[in-house]
C-alpha positions as a printed NumPy array, in Angstrom:
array([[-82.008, -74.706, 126.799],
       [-81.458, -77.825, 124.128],
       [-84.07 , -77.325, 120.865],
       [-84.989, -79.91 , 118.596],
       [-84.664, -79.506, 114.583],
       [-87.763, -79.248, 113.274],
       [-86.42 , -80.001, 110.021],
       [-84.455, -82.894, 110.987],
       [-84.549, -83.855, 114.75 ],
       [-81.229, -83.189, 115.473],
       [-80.862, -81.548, 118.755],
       [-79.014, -78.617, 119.268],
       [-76.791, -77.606, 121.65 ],
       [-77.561, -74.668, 124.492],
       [-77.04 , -71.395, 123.052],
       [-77.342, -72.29 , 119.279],
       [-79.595, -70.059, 117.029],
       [-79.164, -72.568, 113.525],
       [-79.106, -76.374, 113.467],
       [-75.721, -77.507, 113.072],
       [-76.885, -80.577, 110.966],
       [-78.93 , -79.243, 108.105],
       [-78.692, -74.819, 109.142],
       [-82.478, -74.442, 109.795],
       [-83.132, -71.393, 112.446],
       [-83.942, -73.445, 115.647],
       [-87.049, -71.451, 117.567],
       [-88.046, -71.151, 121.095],
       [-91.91 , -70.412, 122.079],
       [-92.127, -66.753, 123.441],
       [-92.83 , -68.463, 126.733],
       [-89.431, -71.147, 126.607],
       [-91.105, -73.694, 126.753],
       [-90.018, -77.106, 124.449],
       [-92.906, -77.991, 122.073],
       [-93.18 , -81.872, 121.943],
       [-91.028, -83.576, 120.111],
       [-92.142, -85.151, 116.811],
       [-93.398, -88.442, 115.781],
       [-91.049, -88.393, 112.524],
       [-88.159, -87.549, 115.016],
       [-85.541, -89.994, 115.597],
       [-85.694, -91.331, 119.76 ],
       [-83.199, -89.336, 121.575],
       [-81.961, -91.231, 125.208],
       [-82.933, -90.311, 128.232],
       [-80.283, -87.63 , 128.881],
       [-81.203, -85.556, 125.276],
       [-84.929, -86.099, 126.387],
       [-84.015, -84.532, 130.082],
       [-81.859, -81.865, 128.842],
       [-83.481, -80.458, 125.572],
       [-86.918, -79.637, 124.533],
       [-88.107, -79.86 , 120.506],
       [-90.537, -78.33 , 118.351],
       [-94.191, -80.091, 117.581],
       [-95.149, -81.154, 114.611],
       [-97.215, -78.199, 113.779],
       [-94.253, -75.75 , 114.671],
       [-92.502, -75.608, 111.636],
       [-90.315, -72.319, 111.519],
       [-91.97 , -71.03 , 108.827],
       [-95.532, -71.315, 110.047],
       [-94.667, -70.019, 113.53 ],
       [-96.343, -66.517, 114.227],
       [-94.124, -63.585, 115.641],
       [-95.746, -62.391, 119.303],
       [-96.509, -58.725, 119.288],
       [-96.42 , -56.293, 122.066],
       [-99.102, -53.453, 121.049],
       [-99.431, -54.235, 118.05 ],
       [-95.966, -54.768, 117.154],
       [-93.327, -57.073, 115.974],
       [-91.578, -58.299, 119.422],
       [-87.717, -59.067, 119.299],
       [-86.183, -60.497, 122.241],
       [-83.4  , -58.601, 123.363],
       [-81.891, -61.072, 125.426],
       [-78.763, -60.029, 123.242],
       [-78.195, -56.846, 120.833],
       [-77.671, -57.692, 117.368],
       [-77.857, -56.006, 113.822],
       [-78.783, -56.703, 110.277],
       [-76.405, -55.935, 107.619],
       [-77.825, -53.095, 105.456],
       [-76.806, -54.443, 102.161],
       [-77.171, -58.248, 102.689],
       [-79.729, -58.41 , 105.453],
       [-77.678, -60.91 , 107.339],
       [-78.358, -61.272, 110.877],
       [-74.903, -59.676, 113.015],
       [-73.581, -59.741, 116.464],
       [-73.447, -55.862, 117.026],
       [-69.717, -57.029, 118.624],
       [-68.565, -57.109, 114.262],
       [-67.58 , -54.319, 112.018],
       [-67.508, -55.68 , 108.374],
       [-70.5  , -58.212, 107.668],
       [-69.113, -61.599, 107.855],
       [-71.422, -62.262, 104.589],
       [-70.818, -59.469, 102.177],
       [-67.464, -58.068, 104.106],
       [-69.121, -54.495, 103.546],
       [-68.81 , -51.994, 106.521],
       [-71.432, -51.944, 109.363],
       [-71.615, -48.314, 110.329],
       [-73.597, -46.819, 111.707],
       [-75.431, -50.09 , 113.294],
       [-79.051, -50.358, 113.747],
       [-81.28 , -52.761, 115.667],
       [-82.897, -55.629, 114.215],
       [-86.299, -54.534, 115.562],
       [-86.431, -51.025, 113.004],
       [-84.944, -53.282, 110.107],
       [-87.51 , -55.959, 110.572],
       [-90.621, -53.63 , 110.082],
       [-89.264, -51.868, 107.194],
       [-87.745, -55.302, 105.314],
       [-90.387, -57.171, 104.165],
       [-88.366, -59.89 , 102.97 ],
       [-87.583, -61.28 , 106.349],
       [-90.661, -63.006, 107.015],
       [-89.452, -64.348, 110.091],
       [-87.632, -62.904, 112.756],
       [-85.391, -65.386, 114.967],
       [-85.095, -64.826, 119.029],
       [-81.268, -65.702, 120.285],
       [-79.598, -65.871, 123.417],
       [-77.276, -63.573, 124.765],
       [-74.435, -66.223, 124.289],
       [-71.573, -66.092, 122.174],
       [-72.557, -66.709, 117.983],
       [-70.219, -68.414, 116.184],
       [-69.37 , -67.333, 112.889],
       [-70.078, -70.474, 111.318],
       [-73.826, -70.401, 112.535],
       [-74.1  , -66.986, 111.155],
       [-72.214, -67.89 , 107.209],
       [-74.586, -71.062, 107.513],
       [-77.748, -69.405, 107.608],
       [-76.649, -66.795, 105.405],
       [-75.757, -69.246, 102.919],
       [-79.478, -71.125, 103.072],
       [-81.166, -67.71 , 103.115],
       [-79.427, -65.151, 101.739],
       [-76.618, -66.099,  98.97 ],
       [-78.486, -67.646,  96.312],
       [-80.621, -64.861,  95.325],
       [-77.669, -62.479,  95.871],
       [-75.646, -64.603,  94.134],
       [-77.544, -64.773,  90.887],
       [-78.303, -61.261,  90.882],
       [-75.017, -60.158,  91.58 ],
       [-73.343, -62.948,  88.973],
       [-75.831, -61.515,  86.199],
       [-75.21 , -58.143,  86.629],
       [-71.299, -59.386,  86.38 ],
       [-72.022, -61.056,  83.599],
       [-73.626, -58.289,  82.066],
       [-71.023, -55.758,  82.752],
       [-67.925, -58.208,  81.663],
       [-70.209, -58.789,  78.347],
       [-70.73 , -54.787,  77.889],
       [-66.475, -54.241,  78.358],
       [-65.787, -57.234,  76.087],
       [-68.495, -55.595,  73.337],
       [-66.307, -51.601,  73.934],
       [-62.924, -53.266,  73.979],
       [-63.841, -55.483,  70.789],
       [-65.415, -52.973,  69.263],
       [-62.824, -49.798,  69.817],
       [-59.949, -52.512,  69.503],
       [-61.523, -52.901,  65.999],
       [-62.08 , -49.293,  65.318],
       [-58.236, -48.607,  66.543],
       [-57.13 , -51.55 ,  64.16 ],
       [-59.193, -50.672,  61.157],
       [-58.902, -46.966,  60.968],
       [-55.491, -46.096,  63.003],
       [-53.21 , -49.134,  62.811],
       [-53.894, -50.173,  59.307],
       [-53.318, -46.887,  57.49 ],
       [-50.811, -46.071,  59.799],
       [-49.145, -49.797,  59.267],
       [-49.332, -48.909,  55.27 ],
       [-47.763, -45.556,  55.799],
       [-44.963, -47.252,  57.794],
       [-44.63 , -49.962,  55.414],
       [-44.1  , -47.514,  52.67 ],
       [-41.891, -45.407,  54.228],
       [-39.97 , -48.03 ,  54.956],
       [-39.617, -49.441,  50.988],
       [-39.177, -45.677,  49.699],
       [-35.855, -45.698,  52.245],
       [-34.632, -48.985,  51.242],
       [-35.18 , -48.215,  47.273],
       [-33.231, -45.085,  48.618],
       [-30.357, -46.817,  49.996],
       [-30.541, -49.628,  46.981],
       [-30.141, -46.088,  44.833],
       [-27.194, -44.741,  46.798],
       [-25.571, -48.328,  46.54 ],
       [-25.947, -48.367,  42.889],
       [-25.49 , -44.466,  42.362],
       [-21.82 , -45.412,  44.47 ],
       [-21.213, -48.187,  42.994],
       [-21.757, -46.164,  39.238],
       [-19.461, -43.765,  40.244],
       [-16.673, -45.96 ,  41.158],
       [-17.281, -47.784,  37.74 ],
       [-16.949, -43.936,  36.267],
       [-14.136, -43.361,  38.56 ],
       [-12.251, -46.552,  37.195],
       [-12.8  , -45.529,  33.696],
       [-12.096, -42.098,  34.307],
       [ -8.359, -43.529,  35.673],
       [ -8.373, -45.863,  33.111],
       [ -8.948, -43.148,  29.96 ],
       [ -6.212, -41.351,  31.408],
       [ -3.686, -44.249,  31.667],
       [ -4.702, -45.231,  27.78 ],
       [ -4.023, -41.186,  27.178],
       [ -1.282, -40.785,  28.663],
       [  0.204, -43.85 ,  27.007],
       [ -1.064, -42.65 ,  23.548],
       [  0.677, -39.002,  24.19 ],
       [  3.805, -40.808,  25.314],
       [  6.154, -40.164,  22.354],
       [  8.594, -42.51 ,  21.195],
       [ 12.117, -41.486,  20.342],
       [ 12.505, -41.333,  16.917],
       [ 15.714, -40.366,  14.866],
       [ 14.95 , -38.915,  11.638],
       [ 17.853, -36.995,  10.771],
       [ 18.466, -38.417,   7.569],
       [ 14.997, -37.334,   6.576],
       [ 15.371, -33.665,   8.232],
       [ 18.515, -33.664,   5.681],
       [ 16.352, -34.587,   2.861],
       [ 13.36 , -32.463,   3.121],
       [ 16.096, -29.035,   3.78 ],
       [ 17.891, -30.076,   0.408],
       [ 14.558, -30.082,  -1.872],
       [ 13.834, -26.795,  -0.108],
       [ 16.528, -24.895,  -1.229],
       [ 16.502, -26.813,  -4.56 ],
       [ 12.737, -25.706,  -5.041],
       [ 12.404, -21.953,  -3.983],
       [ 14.694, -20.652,  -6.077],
       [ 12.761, -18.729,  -7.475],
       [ 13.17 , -14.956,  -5.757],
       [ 11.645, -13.538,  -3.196],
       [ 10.642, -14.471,   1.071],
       [ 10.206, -18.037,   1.959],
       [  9.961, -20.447,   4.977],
       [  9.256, -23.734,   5.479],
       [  8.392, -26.312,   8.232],
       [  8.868, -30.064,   8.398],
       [  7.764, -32.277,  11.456],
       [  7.446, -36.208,  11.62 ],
       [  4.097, -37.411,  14.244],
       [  3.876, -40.379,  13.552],
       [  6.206, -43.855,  12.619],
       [  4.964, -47.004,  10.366],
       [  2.725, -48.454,  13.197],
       [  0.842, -45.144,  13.911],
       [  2.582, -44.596,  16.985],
       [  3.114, -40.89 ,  17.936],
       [  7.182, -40.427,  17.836],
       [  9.54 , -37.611,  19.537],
       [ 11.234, -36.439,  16.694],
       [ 12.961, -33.282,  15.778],
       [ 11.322, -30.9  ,  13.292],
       [ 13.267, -29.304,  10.859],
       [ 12.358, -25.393,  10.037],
       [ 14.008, -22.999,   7.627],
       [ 13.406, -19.646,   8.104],
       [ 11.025, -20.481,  10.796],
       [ 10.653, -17.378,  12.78 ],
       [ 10.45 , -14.953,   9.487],
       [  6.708, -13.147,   9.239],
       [  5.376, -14.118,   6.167],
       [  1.998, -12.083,   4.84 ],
       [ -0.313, -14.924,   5.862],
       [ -3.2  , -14.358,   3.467],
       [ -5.556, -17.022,   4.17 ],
       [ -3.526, -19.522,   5.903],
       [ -4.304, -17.766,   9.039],
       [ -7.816, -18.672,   9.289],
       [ -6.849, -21.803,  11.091],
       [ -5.914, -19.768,  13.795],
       [ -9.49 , -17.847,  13.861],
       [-11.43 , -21.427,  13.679],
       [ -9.534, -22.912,  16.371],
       [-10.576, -19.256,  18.53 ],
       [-13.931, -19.843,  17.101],
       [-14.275, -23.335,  19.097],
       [-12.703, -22.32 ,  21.903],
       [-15.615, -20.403,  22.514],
       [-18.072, -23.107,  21.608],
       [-16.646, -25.117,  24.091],
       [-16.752, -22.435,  26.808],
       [-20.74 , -22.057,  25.379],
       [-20.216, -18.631,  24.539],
       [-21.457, -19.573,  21.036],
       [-23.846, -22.182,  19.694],
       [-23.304, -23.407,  16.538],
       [-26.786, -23.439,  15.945],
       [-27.371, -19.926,  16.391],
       [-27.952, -18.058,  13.319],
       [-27.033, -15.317,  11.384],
       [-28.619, -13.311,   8.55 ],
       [-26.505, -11.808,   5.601],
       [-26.007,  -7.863,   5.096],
       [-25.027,  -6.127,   1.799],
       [-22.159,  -4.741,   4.025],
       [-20.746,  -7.677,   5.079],
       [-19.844,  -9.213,   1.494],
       [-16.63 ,  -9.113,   0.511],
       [-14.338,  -9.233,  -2.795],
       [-11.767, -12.5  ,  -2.78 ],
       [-12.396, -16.098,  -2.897],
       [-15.714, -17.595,  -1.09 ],
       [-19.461, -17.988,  -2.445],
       [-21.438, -16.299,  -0.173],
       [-20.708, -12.984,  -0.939],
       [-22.946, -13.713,  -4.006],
       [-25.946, -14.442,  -1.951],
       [-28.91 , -12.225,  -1.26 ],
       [-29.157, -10.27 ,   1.588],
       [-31.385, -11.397,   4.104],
       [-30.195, -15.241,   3.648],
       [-29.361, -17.249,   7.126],
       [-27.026, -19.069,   7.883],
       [-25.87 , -20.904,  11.129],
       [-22.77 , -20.538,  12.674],
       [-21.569, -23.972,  11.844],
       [-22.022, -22.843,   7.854],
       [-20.329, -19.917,   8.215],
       [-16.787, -21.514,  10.018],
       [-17.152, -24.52 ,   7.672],
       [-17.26 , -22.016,   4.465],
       [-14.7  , -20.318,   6.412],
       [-12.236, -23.377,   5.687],
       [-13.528, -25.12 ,   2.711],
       [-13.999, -22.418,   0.347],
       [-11.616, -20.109,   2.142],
       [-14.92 , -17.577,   2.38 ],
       [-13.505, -13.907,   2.741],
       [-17.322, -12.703,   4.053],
       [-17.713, -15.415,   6.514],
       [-14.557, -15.028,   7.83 ],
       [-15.409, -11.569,   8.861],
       [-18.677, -12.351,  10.306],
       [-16.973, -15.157,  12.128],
       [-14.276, -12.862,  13.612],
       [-16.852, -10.467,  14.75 ],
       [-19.105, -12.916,  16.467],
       [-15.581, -14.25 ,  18.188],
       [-15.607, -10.487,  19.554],
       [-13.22 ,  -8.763,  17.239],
       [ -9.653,  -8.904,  16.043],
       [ -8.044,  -8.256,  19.702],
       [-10.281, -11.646,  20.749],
       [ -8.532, -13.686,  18.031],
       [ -4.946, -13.001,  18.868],
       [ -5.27 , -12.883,  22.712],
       [ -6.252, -16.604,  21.974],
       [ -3.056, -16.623,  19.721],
       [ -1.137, -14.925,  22.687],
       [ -2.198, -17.602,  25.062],
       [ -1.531, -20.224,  23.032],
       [  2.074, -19.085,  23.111],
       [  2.375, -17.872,  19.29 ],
       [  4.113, -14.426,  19.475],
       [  4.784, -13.841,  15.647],
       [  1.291, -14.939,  14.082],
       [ -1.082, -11.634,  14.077],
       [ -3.989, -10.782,  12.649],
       [ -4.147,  -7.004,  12.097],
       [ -6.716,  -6.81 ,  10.128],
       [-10.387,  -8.341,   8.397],
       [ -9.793, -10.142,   4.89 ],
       [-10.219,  -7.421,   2.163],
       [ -9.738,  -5.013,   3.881],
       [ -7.998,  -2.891,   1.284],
       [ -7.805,   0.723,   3.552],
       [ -6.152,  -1.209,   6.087],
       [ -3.767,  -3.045,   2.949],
       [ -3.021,   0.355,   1.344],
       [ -1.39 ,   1.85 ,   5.265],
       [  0.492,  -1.4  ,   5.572],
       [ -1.224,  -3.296,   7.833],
       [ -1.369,  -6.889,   7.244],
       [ -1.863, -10.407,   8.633],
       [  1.468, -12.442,   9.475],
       [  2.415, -15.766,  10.323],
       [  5.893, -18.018,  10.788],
       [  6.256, -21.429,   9.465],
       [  7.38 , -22.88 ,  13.027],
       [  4.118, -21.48 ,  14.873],
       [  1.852, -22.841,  12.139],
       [  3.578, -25.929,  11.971],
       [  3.224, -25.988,  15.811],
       [ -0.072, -25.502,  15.762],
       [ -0.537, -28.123,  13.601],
       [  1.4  , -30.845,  15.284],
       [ -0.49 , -30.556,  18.861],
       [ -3.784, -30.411,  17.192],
       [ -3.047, -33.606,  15.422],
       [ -1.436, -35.282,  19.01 ],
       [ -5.037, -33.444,  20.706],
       [ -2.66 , -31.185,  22.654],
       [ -3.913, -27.555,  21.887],
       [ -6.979, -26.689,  23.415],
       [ -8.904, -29.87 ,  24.656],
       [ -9.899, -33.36 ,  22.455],
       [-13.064, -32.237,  21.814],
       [-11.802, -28.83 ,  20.343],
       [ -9.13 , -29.837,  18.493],
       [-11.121, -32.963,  16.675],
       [-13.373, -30.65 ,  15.436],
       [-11.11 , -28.419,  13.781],
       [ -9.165, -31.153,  12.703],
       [-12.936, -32.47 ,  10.621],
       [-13.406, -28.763,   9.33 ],
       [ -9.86 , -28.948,   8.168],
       [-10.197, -31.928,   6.235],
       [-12.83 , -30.919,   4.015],
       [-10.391, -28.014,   2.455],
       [-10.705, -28.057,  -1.479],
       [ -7.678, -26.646,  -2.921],
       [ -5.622, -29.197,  -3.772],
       [ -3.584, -27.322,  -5.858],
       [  0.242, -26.777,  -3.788],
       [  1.478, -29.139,  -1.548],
       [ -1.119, -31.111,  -2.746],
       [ -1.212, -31.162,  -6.115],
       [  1.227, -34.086,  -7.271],
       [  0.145, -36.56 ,  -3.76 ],
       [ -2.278, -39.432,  -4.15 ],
       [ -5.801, -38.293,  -3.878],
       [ -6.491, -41.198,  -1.087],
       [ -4.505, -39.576,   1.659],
       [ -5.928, -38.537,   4.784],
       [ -5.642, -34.8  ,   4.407],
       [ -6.186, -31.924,   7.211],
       [ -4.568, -28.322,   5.259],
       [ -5.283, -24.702,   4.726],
       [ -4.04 , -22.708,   2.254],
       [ -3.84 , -18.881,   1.562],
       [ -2.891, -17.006,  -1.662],
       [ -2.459, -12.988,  -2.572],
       [ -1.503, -12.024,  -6.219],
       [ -1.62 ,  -8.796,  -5.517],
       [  1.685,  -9.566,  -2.872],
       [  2.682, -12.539,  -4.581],
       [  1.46 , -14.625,  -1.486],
       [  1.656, -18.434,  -1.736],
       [  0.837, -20.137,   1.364],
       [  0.324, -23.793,   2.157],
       [ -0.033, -25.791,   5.494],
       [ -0.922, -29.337,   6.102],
       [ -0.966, -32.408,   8.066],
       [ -0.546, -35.453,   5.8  ],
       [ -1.211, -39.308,   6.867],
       [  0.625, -41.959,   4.719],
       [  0.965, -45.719,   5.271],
       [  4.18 , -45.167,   6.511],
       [  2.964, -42.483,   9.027],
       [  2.088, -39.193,   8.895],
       [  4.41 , -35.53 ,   9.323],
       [  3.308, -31.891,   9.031],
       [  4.974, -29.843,   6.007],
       [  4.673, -26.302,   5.889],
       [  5.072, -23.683,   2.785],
       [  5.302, -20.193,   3.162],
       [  6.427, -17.74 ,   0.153],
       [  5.792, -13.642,  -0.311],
       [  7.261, -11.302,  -3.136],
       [  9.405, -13.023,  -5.941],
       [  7.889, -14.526,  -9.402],
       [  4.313, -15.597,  -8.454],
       [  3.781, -17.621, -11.496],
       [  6.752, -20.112, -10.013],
       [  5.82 , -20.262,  -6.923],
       [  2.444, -23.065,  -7.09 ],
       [  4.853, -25.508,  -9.181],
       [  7.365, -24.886,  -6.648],
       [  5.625, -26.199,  -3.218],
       [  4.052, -28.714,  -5.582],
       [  7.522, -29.919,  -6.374],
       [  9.043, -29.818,  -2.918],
       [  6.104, -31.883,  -1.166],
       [  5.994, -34.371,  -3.686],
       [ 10.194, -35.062,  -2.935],
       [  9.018, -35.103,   0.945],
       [  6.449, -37.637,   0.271],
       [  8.426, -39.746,  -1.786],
       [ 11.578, -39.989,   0.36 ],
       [  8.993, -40.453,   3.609],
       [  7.636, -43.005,   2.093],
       [ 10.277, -45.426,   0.818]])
C-alpha cells in the first residue's frame, strides 16, 4: 500500500518504510487504512490518488500514539527485524554487521524487548515484510541517529587525540631535555677530546719526524766534523824529535809525545804523531789523575753518581802533598763536583782519594783504563800512600797512552760528547803553569795536567794546546836524573814546539 509524506507529500512507493524525498519514517494506521491526504499536500493525479493512501493533517509521525495489546507496546511482525545494540539502528535480522556502525550483530534480539527497555526511541515504526533497502535504512539512520553519535563520538576523539598529543609532547620533552641533551653534550665532547687526540698524535708525529731529521742531520754535521783530513807534517814530527833529544839531556828516564789535531782553519787533520820512548812506564805522579776524572764521569753519566751529592771531611782522609783541603776541619762538606774540580786544579792529594773511593776503588779506575784500551797506565795505589811507596808499588803511565787519551778527548772520541766536554772544562782550569807552560803566551786555550815527585825526581807534564795556527797535544814525561834540570827542560822543549808550529 502507497503512503503519503507527512512531512512533504511525496508519495511513497509499496513496501517503503522512509520517504525517499526528505527520509521521514512513513506510518500506516494499526488498521491500514490511508489517513486523508493533506490540504498543504501537493495534488497527486488520479492514478497516485487510486493507488496510495496519505497521512492527515493531524498524523504527524511524531504525535502518532503506539497501539498496545494488554498494556503493551505492539510491534507488527509482519517481518522480523533487530535493533543494533550499540547504535540503535533499526536492522533486517537477514544482516550481520550493522550497516550504521559496522559493529557485529550477535546474538540478535527483537525490536519489541529493545523498544521497552530504550527509552530513546520514542517511536516505534511498523514495516512490511518486503525487502529493505540499505539506503532506506543509512537514510534514517543518518536523520536519527548520527548526529548525536557523531558529536559524542568526535569529542571523545578529540579528547583522546588532545590527551596523546599532551604525553607525546610532554615525554618527547622530558626525553629531549633530560636524555638527549646531556647525552648530545657527552657525545659532543667525546667527540672534541678524540679529535684534540688525533690533532696531538699528528703533531706528536709530525715532532718526531722534525727530531728524527735533526737527529740524521747532527750525525751528518758529526760525522763530517770527525772526518779527518790528511795532513803531512813530517817536517814538524822531525822538528819536535830534534829539541827532544837536545833538551833532556840531562840524565835519567824520559818520554815524550807529539800529535797535530788540528790545521790553520780549525779543521781536525789525520796526521801522524810522533812518540819517543812511548811505551816506557814512567812513575806517573799526578799526571794520572786525568785518567781517574775521566772514570769519575763515566759514572756520572751512567747516574751512578750525582755531582751534587755530598761528602763530609774525616781527619783520616787528609793527606800530605800538594792540595788545600787537607787543611780544612773535619766535618766540612763538600760536593762531589768540588772534590773532582780540586782534584785537577790544585792537584788535591785528599780529594783524589775520596774521589777514587766513591768511583769504587782502585780496581774500578783501571778496569775503565782496561776498557779504554790503555794496557801500560796503572794505578796501584792512593796518592801518599807512603807504605805502599816504601814496597815498590807505584802509579805508571806511557807518553803514547796519555797522549792518546788526550787526542780523542779533544776530537769527543773517548767516552761520549757530553763526558769528554766536561773533562775537557775541569782540565782547563789547571794552575800550574810552570813546564810546558811556562815560556807560552798566557792567552792560549789550555786543557793540561801535570804531576811532580821530588822524592823520585818525577817531572810530568801533559797538555792539549790551541794556537792560531791550530792546535797539537805535547806530552813530557821524566823520572830519576837531576831534578833541578828537569822544569827548565820541558819548559825549553815546548817553547821550540810552539815556535816552529807556529811559523
Amino acid at each position: 500500500m502507497k503512503i503519503y509524506c507527512s512531512n512533504c507529500g511525496k508519495l511513497s512507493e509499496e513496501g517503503d518504510v522512509f520517504c525517499q524525498n526528505c527520509g521521514t519514517p512513513l506510518l500506516e494506521d494499526f488498521t491500514g487504512e490511508v489517513t486523508d491526504k493533506p490540504d498543504d499536500v501537493h495534488s497527486l493525479s488520479s492514478e497516485e490518488e487510486h493507488d496510495g493512501d496519505y497521512y492527515g493533517e493531524n498524523n504527524d509521525i511524531n504525535e502518532q500514539p503506539l497501539p498496545t495489546v494488554n498494556n503493551e507496546t505492539y510491534v507488527s511482525d509482519r517481518f522480523s527485524h533487530v535493533l543494533c545494540p550499540y547504535c540503535q539502528t533499526v536492522q533486517s535480522d537477514m544482516n550481520k554487521y550493522c550497516e550504521n556502525c559496522g559493529r557485529e550483530i550477535n546474538p540478535p534480539f527483537d525490536a519489541t524487548a529493545q523498544t521497552a527497555s530504550n527509552h530513546d526511541i520514542k517511536e516505534t515504526t511498523t514495516v512490511t515484510k518486503a525487502s529493505i533497502p540499505s539506503e532506506s535504512f543509512n537514510s534514517v539512520n543518518h536523520s536519527m541517529n548520527t548526529p548525536q553519535h557523531m558529536d559524542e563520538s568526535s569529542s571523545l576523539w578529540k579528547y583522546l587525540l588532545l590527551a596523546a598529543l599532551s604525553i607525546l609532547l610532554v615525554g618527547g620533552g622530558s626525553y629531549y631535555y633530560f636524555y638527549y641533551m646531556p647525552n648530545q653534550e657527552k657525545v659532543m665532547q667525546a667527540n672534541k677530546e678524540k679529535e684534540e687526540k688525533k690533532q696531538q698524535e699528528k703533531e706528536d708525529v709530525k715532532k718526531q719526524l722534525l727530531q728524527t731529521k735533526k737527529k740524521d742531520a747532527d750525525k751528518k754535521e758529526q760525522k763530517k766534523e770527525n772526518e779527518l783530513i790528511p795532513f803531512d807534517d813530517q817536517v814538524m814530527r822531525s822538528v819536535v824529535d830534534a829539541q827532544f833529544r837536545n833538551q833532556f839531556n840531562i840524565g835519567g828516564s824520559h818520554a815524550m809525545y807529539y800529535h797535530r789535531l788540528t790545521n790553520e782553519s780549525g779543521d781536525k787533520i789525520d796526521a801522524a804523531s810522533i812518540s819517543a820512548n812511548g811505551n816506557v812506564p814512567i812513575r806517573a805522579a799526578s799526571v794520572i789523575k786525568i785518567f781517574i776524572l775521566i772514570a769519575f764521569y763515566q759514572q756520572v753519566d751512567e747516574g751512578a753518581i750525582n755531582l751534587e751529592d755530598t761528602y763530609q771531611l774525616r781527619t783520616a782522609d787528609k793527606v800530605g802533598g800538594t792540595g788545600n783541603i787537607q787543611n780544612d776541619p773535619p766535618g766540612t762538606t763538600y760536593t762531589y763536583n768540588q772534590l773532582a774540580t780540586e782534584m785537577i786544579t790544585n792537584s788535591d792529594n785528599t780529594t783524589a782519594n775520596i774521589v777514587i773511593d766513591r768511583i769504587g776503588g782502585l780496581n774500578a779506575v783501571n778496569q775503565v783504563i782496561a776498557k779504554l784500551g790503555y794496557t801500560q797506565t796503572k794505578l796501584n795505589r792512593k796518592f801518599l800512600d807512603t807504605y805502599a811507596l816504601s814496597a815498590g808499588i807505584d802509579n805508571y803511565v806511557t807518553s803514547e797512552e796519555l797522549g792518546d787519551v788526550l787526542t780523542k778527548l779533544y776530537q769527543r772520541k773517548l767516552i761520549n760528547e757530553k763526558v769528554d766536554q766536561s773533562v775537557l772544562d775541569i782540565l782547563g782550569k789547571q794552575i800550574d803553569r810552570e813546564k810546558l807552560l811556562k815560556n807560552l803566551p798566557t792567552n792560549l786555550v789550555i786543557y793540561n795536567k801535570t804531576g811532580q815527585f821530588s822524592d823520585y825526581g818525577v817531572m810530568n807534564d801533559a797538555a792539549i794546546i790551541v794556537t792560531d795556527k791550530g792546535s797539537y797535544v805535547l806530552v813530557a814525561l821524566s823520572m830519576d836524573g837531576r831534578y833541578g834540570e828537569k822544569a827548565p827542560a820541558i819548559a825549553r822543549f815546548s817553547q821550540n814546539v810552539y815556535q816552529q808550529f807556529t811559523n
